[in-house]
C-alpha positions in Angstrom: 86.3 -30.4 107.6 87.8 -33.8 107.9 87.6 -36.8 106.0 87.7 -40.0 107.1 88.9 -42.8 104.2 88.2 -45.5 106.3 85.1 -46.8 106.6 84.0 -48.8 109.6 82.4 -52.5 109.2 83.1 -55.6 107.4 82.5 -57.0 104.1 81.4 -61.0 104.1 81.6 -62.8 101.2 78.9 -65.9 100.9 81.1 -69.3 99.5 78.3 -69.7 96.8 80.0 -66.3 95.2 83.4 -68.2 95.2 81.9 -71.2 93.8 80.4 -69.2 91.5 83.9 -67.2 90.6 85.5 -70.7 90.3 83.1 -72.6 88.1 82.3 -69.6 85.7 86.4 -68.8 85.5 86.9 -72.8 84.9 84.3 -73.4 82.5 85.8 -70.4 80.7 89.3 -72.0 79.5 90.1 -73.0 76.6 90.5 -76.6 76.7 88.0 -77.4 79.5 84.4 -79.3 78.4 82.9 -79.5 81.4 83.0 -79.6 85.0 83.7 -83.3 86.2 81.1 -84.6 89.3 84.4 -84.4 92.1 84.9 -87.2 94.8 81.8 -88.9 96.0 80.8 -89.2 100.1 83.3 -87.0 100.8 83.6 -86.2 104.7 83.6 -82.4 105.2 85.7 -81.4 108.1 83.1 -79.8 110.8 84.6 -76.3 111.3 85.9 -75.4 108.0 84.2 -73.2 105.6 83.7 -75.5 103.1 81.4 -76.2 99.9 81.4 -78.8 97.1 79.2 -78.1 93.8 79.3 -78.8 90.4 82.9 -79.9 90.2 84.2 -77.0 92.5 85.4 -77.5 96.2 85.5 -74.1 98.1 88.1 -74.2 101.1 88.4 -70.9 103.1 90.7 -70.4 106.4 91.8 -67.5 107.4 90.3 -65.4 104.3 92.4 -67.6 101.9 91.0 -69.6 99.6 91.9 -73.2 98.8 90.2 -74.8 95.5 89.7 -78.2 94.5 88.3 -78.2 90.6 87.5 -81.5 88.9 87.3 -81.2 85.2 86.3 -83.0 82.0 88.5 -81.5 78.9 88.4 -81.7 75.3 90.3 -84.0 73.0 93.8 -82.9 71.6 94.5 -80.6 74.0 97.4 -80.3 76.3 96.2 -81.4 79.8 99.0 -79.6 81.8 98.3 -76.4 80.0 94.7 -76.2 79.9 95.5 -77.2 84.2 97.8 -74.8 84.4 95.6 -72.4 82.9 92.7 -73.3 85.2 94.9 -72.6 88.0 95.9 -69.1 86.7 92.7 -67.9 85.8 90.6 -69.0 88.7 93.4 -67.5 90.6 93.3 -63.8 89.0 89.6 -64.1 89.1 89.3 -65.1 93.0 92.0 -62.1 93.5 90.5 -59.6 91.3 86.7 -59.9 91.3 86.4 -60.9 95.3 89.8 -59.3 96.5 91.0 -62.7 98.6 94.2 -64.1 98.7 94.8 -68.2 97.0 96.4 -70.5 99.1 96.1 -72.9 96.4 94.3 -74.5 93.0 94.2 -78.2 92.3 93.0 -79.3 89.4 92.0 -82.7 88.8 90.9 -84.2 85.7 88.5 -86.9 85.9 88.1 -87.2 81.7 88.6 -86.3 78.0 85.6 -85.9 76.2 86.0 -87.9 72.8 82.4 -87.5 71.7 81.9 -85.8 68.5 78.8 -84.7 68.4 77.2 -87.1 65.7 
């Protein structure tokens, strides 16, 4: 009897899961508050697979994925490492839960968040 490990067919991922991924990871890190609102009346290029929502924009060409993530952070924390810990975690999460490759991560901070809650 033979077996056959390969399987035939294809496995299609919707954006809204990488979204998903992304803004879950994100809101996540240590450091971050909040998602930020992203660029406003932004003009989406008409053949790329491409999503903005909630502070995350979704890029995908050629089954990599390219990430825009606008953030609001805490107070007192270090903005390069909470972004470079952004970066790293969305990354591992894109890779490990969905099993696509990351062209790349931007994060951009649109505030710090200096409300205390009174």
């Amino acid at each position: 009897m033979t077996t056959n490990s390969m399987t035939p067919g294809k496995t299609t991922i919707a954006i809204d899961v990488l979204l998903t991924v992304a803004r879950l990871t994100t809101l996540g890190v240590s450091g971050v508050r909040r998602l930020g609102r992203g660029p406003v009346n932004r003009v989406k290029g008409l053949l790329k697979k491409h999503n903005l929502e909630e502070g995350v924009d979704i890029e995908v060409q050629d089954d990599t994925v390219y990430a825009e993530i606008y953030v609001v952070l805490e107070k007192d924390v270090n903005i390069r490492q909470v972004g470079n810990n952004i970066q790293h975690e969305v990354s591992r999460a894109i890779l490990d839960i969905v099993g696509m490759q990351v062209g790349w991560i931007n994060v951009h901070v649109e505030d710090i968040d200096y409300d205390t809650g009174a």
